[in-house]
N, C-alpha and C positions, 0 to 999 in steps of 0.2 A: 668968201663969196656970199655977197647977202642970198635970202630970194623973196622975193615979194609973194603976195600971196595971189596976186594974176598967173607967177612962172612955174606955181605949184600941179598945174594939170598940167602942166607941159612938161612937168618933168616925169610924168605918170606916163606921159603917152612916149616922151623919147625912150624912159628905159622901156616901155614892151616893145616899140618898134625895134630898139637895138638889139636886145633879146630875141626876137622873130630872124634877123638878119643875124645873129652871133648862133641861132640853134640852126638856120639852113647851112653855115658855113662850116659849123663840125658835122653836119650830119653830111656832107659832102668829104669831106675829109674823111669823116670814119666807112664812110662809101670806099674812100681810095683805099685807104689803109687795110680794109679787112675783101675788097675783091680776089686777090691772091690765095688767100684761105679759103674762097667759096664761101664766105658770107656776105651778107648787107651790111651795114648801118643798125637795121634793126634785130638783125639773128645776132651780130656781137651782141646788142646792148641787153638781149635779155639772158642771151648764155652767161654774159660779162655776171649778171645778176647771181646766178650757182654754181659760180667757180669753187668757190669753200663751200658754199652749204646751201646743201636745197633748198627752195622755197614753194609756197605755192602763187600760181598765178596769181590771188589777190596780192599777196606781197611783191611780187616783182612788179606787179601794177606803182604800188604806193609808190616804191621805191624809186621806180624811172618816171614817175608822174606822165604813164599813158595808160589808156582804156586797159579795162581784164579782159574787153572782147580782143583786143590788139594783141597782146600778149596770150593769148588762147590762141590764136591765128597762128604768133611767129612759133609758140611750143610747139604745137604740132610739127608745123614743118621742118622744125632741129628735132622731133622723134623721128621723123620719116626719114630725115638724113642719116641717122645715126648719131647725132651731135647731142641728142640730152634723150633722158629716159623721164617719163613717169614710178614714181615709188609711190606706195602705200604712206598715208600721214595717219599720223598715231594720235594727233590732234582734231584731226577734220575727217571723220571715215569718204565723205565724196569730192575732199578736195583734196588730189593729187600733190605731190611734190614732185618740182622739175626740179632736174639733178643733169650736171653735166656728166656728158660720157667721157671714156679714156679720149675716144676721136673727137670730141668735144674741146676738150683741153688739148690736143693736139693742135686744132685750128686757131685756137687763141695763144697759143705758144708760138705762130707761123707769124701771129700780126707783131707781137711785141718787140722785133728788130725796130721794124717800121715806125711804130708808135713813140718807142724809143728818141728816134732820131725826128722826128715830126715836135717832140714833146722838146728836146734840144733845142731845135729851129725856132720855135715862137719863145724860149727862153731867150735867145741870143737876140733877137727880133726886137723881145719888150723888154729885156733885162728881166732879170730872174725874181729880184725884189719887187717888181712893177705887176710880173707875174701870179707872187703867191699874194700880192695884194687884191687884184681882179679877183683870184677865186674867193678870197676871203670874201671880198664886197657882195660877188653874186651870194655867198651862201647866207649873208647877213640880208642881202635882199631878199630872199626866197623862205627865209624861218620869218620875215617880216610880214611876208605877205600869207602867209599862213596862219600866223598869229590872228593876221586880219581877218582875214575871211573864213578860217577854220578849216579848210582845206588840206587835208594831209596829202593829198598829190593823188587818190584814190578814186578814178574816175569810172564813175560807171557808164 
C-alpha cells in the first residue's frame, strides 16, 4: 500500500477516530462484563491496576492513561465499597497506595468467567492470529505516539 503524502493526515485522523470508536466499544463491554460484580468500566479498570501490587494514584493514572483527579474519584468509591484500601507508601509519605482488598479480588474473580468467554468470542470473530496482531499494532501505535509527544499517559 503506497501512501502519498496528501493520505498522511488522514491516516492520523482515521486512527483517532477509530480508537475513539474501538475505546467507547470496550468501555461498553467492560460495562457489561463487570455489572454483575457491582462495578463500572471504570472501578474494574483501576482495581484491575492493584490486583498484584499497590500503586499510588499517580501511577495508576500513567498506567490507564486518565486524569489522577479520575482515579482519585474512582479510589475513593472502591474504599467506600470495601473493594480497595489505602496503605501507608514508604516512598511518598502523602501519597497513599491503593491496594486491592480480599472483597476487591473477589469482584474481579466474578467477572473473569465472563471476560473469559467475551476474550474467546472476538478470538473466534477475528481469528486469533488477526487478534494478537491488532494488539501488537495498537501497542506499537501508542509507544509511538509517546515517543512523539512525550507523554507518558500522566494526565493532569
Amino acid at each position: 500500500m503506497s501512501t502519498t503524502e496528501t493520505s498522511i493526515p488522514k491516516l492520523l485522523s482515521a486512527a483517532a477516530l477509530t480508537s475513539f470508536r474501538l475505546n467507547g466499544q470496550f468501555l461498553d463491554l467492560a460495562d457489561t462484563l463487570a455489572a454483575p460484580a457491582g462495578l463500572t468500566a471504570s472501578r474494574w479498570q483501576v482495581l484491575g491496576a492493584v490486583l498484584t501490587t499497590p500503586l499510588p494514584v499517580a501511577g495508576i493514572a500513567r498506567e490507564m492513561g486518565i486524569t489522577r483527579q479520575s482515579v482519585q474519584r474512582i479510589a475513593d468509591l472502591l474504599v467506600e465499597q470495601g473493594l480497595a484500601e489505602y496503605r501507608p507508601n514508604p516512598a511518598h509519605r502523602r501519597a497513599k497506595l491503593v491496594a486491592a482488598t480480599p472483597a476487591g479480588l473477589e469482584a474481579v474473580a466474578q467477572i473473569d468467567p465472563a471476560h473469559a468467554t467475551a476474550a474467546r468470542r472476538l478470538c473466534d470473530e477475528m481469528g486469533c492470529d488477526d487478534f494478537e496482531e491488532a494488539v501488537s499494532a495498537l501497542r506499537r501505535l501508542s509507544a509511538a505516539l509517546e515517543r512523539m509527544t512525550g507523554d507518558s499517559g500522566d494526565r493532569a
